[in-house]
Backbone bond lengths (Angstrom), bond angles and torsions (degrees), N, CA, C in turn:
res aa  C-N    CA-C-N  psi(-1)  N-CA   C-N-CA  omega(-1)  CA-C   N-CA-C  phi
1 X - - - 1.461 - - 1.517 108.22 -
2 X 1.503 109.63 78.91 1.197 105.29 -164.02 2.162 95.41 -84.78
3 X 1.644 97.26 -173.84 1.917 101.56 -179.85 1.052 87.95 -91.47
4 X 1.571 140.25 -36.14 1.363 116.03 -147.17 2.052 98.68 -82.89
5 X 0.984 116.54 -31.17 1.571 138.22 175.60 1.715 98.44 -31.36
6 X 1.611 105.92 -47.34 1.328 122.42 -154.62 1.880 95.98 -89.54
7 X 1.257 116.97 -9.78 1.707 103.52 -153.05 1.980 99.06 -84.08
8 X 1.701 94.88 155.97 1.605 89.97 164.40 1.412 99.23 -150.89
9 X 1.059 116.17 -158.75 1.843 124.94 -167.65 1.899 104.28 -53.96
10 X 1.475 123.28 -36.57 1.103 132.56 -144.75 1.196 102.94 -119.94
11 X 1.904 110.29 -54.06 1.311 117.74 -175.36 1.734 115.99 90.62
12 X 1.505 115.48 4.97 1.590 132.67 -155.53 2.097 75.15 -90.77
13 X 1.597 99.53 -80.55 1.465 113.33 -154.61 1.426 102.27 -40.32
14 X 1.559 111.11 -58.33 1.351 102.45 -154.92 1.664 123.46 -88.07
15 X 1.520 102.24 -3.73 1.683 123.58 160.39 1.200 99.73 -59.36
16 X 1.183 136.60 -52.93 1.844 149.09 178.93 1.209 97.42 -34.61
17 X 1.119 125.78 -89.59 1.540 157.52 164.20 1.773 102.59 -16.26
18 X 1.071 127.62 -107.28 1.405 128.20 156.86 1.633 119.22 -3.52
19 X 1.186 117.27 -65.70 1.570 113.67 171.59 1.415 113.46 -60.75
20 X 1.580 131.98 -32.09 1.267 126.62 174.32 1.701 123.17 -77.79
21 X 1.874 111.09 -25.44 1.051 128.13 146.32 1.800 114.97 -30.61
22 X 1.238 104.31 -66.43 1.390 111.93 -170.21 1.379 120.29 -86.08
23 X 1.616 121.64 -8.21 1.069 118.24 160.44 2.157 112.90 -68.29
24 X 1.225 79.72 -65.60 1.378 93.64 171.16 1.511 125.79 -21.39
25 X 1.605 112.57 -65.58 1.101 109.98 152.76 1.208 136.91 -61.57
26 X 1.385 140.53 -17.84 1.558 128.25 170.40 1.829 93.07 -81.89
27 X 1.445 107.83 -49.22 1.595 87.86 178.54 1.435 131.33 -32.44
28 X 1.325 113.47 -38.66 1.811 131.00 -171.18 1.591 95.36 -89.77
29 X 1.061 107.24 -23.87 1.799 101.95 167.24 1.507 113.73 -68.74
30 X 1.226 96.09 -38.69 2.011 95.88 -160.63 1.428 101.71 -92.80
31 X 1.613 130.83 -15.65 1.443 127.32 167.11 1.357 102.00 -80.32
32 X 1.361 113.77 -51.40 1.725 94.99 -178.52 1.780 119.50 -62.72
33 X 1.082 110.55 13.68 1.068 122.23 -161.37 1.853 132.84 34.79
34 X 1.270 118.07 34.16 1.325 151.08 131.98 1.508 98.10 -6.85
35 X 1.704 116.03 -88.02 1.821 118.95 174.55 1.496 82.94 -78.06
36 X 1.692 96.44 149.28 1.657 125.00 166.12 1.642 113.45 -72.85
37 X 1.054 106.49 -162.75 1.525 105.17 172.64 1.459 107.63 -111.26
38 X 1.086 102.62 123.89 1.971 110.27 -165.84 1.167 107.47 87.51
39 X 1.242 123.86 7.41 1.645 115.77 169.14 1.748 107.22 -65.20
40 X 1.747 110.52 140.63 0.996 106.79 -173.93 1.607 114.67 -77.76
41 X 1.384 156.67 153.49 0.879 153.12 178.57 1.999 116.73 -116.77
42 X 1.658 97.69 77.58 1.196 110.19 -161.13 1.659 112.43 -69.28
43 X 1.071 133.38 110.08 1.541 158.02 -151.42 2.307 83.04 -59.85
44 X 1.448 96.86 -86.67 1.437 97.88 -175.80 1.326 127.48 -46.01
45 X 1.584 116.10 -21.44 1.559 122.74 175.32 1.381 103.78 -73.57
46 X 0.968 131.77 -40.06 1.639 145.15 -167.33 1.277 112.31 -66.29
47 X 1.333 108.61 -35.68 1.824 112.01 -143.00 2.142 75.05 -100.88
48 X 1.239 133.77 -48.67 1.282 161.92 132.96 1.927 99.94 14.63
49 X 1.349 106.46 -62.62 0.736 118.11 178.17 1.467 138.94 -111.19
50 X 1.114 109.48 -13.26 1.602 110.36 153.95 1.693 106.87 -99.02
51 X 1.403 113.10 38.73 1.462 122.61 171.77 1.872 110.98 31.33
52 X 1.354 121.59 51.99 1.146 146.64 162.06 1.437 119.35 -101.24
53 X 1.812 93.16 156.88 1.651 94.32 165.49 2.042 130.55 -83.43
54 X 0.765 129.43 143.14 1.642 105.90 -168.88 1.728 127.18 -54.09
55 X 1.837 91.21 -5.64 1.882 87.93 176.87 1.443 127.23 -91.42
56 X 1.398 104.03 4.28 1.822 98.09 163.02 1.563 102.54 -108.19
57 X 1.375 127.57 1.33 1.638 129.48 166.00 1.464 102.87 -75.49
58 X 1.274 123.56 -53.64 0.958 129.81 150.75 1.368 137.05 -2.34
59 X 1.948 89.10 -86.67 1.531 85.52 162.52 1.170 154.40 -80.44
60 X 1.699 104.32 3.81 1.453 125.48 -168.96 1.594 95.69 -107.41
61 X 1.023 126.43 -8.91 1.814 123.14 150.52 1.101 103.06 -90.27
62 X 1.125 156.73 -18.29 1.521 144.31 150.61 1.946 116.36 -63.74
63 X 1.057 112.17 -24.98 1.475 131.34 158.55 1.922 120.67 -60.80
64 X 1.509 88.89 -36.41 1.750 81.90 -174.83 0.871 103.13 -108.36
65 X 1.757 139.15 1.65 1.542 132.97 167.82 1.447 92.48 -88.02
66 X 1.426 149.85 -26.37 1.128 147.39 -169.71 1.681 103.34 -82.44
67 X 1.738 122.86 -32.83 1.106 124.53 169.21 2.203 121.14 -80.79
68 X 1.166 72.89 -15.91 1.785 95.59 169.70 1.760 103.05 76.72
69 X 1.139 112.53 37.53 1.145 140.43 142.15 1.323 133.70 -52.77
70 X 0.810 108.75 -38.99 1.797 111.92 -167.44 2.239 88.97 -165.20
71 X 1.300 105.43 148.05 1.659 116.37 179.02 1.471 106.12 -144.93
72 X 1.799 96.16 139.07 1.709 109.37 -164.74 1.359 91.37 -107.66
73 X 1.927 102.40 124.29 1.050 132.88 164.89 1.587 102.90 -67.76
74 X 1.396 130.19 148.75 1.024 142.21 165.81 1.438 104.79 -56.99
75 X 1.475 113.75 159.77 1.533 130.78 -168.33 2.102 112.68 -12.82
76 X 1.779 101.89 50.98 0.816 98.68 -177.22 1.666 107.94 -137.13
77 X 1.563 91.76 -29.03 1.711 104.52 174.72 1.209 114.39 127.14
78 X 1.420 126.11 -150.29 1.445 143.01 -151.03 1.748 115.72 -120.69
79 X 0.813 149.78 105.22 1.843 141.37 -153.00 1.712 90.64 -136.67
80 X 0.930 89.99 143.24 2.011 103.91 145.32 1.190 115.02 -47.37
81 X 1.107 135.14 145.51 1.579 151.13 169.64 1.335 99.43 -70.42
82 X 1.661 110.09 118.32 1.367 144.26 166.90 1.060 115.59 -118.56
83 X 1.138 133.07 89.94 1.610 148.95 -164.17 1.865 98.99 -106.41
84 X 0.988 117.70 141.72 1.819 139.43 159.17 1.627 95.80 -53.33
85 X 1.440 114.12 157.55 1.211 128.28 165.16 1.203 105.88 -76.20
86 X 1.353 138.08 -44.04 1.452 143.88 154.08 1.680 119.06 -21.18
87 X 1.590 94.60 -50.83 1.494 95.97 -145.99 1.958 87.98 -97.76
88 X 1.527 118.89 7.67 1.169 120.62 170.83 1.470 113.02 -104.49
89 X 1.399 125.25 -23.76 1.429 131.49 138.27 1.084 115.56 -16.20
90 X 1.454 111.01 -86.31 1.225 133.37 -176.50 1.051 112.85 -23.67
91 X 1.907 123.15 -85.33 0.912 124.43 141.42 1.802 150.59 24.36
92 X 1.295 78.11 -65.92 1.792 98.17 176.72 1.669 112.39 -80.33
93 X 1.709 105.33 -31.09 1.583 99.93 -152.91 1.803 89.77 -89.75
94 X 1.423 106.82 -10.80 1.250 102.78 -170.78 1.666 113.07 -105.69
95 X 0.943 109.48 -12.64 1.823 118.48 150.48 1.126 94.74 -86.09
96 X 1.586 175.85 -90.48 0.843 147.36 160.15 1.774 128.45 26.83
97 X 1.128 116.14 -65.64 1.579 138.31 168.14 1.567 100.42 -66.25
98 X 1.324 112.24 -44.73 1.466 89.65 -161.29 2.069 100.06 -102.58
99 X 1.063 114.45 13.31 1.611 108.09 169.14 1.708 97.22 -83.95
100 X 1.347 99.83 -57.44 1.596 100.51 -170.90 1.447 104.96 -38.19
101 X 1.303 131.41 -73.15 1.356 154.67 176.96 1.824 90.64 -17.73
102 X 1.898 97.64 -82.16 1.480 88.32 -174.39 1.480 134.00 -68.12
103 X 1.311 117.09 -8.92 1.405 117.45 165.97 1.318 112.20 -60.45
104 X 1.286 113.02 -68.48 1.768 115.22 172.01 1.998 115.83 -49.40
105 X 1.120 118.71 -54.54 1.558 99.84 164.04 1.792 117.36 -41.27
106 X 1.914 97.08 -67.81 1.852 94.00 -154.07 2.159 86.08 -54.46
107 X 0.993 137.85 -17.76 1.583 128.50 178.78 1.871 115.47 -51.87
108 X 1.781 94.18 -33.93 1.553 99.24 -179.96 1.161 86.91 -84.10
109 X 1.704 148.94 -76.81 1.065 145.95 -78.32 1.916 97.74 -129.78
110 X 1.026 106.79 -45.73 1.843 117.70 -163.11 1.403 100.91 -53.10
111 X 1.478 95.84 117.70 1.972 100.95 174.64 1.587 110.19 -85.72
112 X 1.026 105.52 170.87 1.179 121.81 163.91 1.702 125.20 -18.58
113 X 1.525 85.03 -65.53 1.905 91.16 176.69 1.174 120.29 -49.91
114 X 1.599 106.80 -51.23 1.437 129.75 -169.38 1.884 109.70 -58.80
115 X 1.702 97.12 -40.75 1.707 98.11 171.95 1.314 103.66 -44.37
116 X 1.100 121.07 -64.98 2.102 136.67 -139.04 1.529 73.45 -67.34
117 X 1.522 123.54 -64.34 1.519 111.63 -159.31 1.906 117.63 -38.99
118 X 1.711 93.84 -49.07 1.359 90.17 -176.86 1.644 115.23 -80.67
119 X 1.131 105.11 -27.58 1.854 88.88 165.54 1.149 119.08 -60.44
120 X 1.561 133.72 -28.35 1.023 124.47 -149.67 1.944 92.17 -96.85
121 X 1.181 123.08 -14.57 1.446 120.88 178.41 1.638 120.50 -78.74
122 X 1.581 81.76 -17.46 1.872 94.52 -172.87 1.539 104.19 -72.75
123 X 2.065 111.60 -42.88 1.016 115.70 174.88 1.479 120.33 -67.93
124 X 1.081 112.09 -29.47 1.777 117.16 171.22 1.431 101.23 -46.89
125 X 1.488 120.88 -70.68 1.568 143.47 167.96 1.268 98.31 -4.73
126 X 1.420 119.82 -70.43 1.656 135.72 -156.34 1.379 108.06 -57.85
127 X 1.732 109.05 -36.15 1.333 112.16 178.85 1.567 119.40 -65.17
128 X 1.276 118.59 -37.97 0.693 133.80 -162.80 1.684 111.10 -86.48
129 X 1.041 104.80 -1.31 2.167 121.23 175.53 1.563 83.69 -91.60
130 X 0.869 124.39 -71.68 1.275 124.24 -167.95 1.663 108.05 -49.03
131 X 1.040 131.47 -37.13 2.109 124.19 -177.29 1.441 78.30 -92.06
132 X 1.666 162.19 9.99 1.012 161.84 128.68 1.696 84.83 80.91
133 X 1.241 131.94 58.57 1.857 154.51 -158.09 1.517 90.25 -112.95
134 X 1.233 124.22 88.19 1.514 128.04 166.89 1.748 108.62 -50.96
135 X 1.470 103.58 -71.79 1.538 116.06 177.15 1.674 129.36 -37.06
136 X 1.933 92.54 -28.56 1.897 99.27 175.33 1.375 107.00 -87.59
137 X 1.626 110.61 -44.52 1.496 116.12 -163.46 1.811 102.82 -55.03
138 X 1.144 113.02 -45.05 1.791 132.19 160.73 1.662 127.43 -25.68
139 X 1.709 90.18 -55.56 1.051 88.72 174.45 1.304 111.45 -77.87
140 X 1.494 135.57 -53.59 1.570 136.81 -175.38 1.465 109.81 -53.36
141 X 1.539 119.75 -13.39 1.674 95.73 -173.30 1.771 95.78 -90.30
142 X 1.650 109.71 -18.27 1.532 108.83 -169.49 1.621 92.83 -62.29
143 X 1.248 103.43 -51.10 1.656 106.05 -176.08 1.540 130.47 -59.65
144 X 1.295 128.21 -40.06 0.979 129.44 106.68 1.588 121.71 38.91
145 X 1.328 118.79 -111.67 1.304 160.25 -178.73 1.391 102.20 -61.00
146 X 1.703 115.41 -30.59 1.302 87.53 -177.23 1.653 107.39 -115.35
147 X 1.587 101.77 7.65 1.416 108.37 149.76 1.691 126.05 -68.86
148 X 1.221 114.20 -36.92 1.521 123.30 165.02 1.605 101.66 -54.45
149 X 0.884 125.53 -58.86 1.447 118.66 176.83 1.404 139.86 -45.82
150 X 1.501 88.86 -50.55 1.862 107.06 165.84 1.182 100.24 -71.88
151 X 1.822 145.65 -2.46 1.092 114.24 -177.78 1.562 118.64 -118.16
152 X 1.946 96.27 26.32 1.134 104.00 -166.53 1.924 115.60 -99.12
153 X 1.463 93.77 13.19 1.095 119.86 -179.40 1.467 126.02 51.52
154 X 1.339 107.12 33.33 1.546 127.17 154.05 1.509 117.04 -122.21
155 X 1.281 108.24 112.33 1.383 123.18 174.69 1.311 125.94 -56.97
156 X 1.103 107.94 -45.31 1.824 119.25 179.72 1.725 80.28 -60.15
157 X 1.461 127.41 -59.75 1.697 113.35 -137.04 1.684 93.25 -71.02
158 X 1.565 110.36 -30.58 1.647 91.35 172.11 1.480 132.42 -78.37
159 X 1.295 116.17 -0.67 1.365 133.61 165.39 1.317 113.14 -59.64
160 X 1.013 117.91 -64.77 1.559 153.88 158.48 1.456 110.50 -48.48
161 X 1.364 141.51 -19.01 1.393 135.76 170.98 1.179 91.23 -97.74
162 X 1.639 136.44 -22.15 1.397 106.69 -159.95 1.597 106.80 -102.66
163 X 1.314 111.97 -16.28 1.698 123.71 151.19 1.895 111.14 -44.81
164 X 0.973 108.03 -61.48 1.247 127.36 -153.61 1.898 97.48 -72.62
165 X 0.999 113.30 -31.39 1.442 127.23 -176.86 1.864 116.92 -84.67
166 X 1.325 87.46 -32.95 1.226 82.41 -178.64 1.720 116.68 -101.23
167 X 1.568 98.47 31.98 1.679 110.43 -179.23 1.765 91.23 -115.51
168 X 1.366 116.28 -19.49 1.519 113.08 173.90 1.102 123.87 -86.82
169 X 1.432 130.08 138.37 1.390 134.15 -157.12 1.403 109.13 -125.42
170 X 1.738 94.41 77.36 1.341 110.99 177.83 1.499 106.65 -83.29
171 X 1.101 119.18 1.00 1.752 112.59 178.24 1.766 109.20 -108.85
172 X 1.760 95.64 0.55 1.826 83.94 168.74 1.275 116.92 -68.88
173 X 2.056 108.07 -15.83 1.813 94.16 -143.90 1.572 102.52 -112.31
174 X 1.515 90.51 8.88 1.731 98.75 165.71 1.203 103.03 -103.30
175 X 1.297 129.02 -15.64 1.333 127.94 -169.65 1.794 93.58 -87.58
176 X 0.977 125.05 -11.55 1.340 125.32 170.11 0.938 124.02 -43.88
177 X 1.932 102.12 -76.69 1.221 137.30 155.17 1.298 129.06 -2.08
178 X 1.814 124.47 -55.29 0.769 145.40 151.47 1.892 128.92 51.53
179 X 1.958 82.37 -70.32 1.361 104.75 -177.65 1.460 110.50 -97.11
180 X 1.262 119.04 -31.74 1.593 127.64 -170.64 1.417 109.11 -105.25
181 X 1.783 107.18 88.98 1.365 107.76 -170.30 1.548 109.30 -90.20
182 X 1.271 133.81 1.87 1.492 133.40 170.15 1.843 94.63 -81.43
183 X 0.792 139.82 -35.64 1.478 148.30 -161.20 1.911 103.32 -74.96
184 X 1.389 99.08 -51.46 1.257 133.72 -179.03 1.202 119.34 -42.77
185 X 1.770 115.67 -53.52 1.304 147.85 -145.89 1.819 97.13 -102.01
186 X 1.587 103.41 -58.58 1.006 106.02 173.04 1.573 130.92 -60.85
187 X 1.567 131.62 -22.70 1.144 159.36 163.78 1.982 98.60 -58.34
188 X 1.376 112.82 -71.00 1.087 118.49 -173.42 1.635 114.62 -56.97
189 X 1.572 126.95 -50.64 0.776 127.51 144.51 1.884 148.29 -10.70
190 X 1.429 83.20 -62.81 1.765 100.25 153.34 0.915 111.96 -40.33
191 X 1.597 108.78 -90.04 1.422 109.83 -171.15 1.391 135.30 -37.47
192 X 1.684 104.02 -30.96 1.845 112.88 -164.39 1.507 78.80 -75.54
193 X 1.311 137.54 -45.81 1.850 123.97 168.29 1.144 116.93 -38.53
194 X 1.235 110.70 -57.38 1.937 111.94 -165.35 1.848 97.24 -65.73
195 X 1.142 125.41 -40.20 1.232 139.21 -173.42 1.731 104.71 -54.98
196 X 1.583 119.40 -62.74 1.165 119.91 -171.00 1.832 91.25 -67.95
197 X 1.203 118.25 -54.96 1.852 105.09 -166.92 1.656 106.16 -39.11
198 X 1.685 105.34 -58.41 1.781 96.97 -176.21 1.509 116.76 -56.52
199 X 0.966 110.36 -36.07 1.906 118.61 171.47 1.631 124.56 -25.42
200 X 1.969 76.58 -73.51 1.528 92.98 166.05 1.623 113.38 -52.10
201 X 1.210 121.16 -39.04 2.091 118.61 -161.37 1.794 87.62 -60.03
202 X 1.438 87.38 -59.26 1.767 102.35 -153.11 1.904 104.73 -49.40
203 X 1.966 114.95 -47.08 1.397 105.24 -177.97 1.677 106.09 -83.69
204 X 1.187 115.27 19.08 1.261 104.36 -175.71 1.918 93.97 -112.89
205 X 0.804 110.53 -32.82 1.640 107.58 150.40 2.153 93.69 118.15
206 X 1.551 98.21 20.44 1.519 89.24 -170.35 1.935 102.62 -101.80
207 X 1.501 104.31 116.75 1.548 102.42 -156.18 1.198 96.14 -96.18
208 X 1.550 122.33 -33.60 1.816 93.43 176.46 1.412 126.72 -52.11
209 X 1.883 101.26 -48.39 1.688 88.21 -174.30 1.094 105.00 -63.16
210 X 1.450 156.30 -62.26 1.133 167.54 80.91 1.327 95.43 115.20
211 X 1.804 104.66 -73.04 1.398 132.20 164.03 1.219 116.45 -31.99
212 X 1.685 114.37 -86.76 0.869 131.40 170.00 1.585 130.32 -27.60
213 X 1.335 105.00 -31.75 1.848 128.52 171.94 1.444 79.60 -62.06
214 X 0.987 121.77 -68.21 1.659 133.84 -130.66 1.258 97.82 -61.83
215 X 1.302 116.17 -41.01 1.478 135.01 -164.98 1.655 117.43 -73.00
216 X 1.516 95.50 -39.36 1.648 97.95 178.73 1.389 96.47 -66.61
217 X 1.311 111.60 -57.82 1.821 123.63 -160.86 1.793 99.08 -37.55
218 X 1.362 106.77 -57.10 1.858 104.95 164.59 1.112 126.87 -33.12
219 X 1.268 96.82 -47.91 1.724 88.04 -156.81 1.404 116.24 -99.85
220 X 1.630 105.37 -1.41 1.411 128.11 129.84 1.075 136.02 -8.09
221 X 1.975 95.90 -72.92 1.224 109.72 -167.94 1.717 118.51 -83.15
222 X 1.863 92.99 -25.26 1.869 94.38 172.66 1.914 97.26 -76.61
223 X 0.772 133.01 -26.32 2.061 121.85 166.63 1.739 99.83 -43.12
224 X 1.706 117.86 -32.06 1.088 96.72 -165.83 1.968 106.64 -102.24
225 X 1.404 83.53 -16.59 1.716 84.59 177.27 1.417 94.97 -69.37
226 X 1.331 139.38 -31.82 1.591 122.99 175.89 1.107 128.07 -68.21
227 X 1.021 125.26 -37.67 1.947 164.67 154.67 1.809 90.83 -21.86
228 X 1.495 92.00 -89.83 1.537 107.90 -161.49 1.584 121.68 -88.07
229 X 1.242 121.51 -9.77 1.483 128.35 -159.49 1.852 107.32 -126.41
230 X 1.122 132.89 -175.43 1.160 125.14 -163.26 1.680 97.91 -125.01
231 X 1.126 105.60 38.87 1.742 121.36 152.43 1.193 108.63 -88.76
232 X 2.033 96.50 132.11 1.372 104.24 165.29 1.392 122.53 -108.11
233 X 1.366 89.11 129.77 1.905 99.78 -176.57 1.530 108.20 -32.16
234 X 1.436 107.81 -50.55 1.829 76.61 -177.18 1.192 119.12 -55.62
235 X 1.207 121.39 -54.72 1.640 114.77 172.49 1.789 132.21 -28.76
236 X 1.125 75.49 -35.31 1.631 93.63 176.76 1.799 114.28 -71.03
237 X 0.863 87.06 -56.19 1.438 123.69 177.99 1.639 123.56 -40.59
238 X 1.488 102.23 -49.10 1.444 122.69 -170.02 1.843 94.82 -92.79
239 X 1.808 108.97 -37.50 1.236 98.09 171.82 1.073 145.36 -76.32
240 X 1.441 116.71 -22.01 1.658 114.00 133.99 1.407 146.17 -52.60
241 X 1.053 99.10 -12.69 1.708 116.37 172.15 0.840 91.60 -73.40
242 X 1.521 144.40 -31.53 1.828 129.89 -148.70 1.482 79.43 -86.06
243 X 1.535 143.57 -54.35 1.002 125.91 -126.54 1.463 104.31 -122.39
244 X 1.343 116.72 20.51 1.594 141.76 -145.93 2.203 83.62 -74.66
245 X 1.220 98.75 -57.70 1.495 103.57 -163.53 1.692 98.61 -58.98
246 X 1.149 155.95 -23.08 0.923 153.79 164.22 1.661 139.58 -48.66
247 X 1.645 90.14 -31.39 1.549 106.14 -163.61 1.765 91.15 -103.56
248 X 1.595 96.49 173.33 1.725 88.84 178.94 1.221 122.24 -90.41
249 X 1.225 116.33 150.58 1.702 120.42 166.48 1.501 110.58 -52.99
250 X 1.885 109.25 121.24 1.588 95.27 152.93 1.548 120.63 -98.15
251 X 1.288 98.25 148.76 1.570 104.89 -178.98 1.219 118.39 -91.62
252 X 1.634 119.50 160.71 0.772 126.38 -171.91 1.762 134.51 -51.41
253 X 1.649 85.55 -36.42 1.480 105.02 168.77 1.717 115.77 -58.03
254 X 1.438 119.81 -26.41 1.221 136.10 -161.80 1.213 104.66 -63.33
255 X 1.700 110.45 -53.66 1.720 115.23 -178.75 1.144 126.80 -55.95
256 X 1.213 107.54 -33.21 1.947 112.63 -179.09 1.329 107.15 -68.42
């Protein structure tokens, strides 16, 4: 990947191109977990070695602290995202609050267009079980989720989901995975299920279950932050209790 490969009259287009190149790839590094967590992400080693100049390394570490990927220590540099068990709690109970929220809105609100969009990502999804692609399937469920949001027809709340989302480190616990690809497959799998059931609630316009979808699919995903990550269930545990009165009741009828 040489610079000169990349040059044109201006240098605008194909700088574009090149910096998203190189985001891309450290991104698929740090979900497959390739960089550790707190690994430093040294700007001149990088650029060094994917035979680049340092301003699309640059900007593609300015790309994954903006995706909450990786966070810049003061006059120290660029690292992987090392988050507290606390501060991944947090995190969870409060995407938590805000899926329910947007499942039940995009249920009133999601037009037409917005359906096809999200079916058509679920089916992308499917492709992507099949090249068994940790790093793609990752990206489409983030997208995903934060298409349900934008289609819940409050702007602030998708502003606000996409802050809130990108402090959760849904790519540590595939990045876990790693080694145990039957475990992996089957995990990913699930979800592209739980994913099409809420789909259907939300374009079919039915917002309680909708919710309620929304809600299992969560608490899902903290089974797996306990599972795979160095959260302890009580923690988890006690922090849904705080917020227990908020979310909806499932009924009995629900389980069968």
């Amino acid at each position: 990947m040489g610079p000169d490969a990349w040059a044109d009259d201006d240098g605008l287009l194909e700088k574009k191109s090149l910096r998203s190149e190189v985001f891309e790839l450290l991104r698929r590094r740090i979900v497959s977990g390739e960089y550790g967590l707190g690994e430093w992400l040294r700007q001149e080693e990088i650029a060094n070695e994917l035979g680049v100049s340092p301003t699309p390394v640059r900007e593609a570490l300015d790309e994954l602290v903006a995706e909450g990927l990786a966070e810049r220590i003061p006059y120290r540099g660029v690292r992987v995202l090392q988050l507290s068990a606390e501060e991944i709690v947090d995190a969870y109970v409060f995407r938590l609050l805000l899926e329910v929220t947007a499942a039940r809105l995009s249920a009133f609100n999601v037009t037409e267009e917005q359906a096809a969009v999200l079916h058509g990502i679920l089916d992308e999804t499917e492709a992507f079980l099949a090249l068994d692609d940790v790093s793609g399937y990752q990206l489409l469920n983030r997208r995903l989720h934060q298409r349900i949001a934008a289609s819940s027809g409050n702007e602030l709340l998708a502003r606000l989901y996409k802050l809130v989302v990108n402090r959760f480190p849904d790519w540590m616990m595939y990045g876990d995975l790693a080694e145990q690809p039957e475990l992996r497959r089957s995990a990913m799998a699930r979800d592209l299920g739980e994913h099409r059931m809420l789909i259907d609630l939300i374009t079919s316009h039915q917002a309680e279950a909708a919710s309620r979808q929304a809600m299992r699919h969560m608490r899902g995903v903290g089974e797996e932050l306990i599972a795979w990550t160095d959260v302890p269930e009580r923690m988890l545990r006690e922090k849904e209790q705080e917020i227990q009165a908020f979310l909806p009741r499932i009924e009995t009828s629900d389980d069968g």
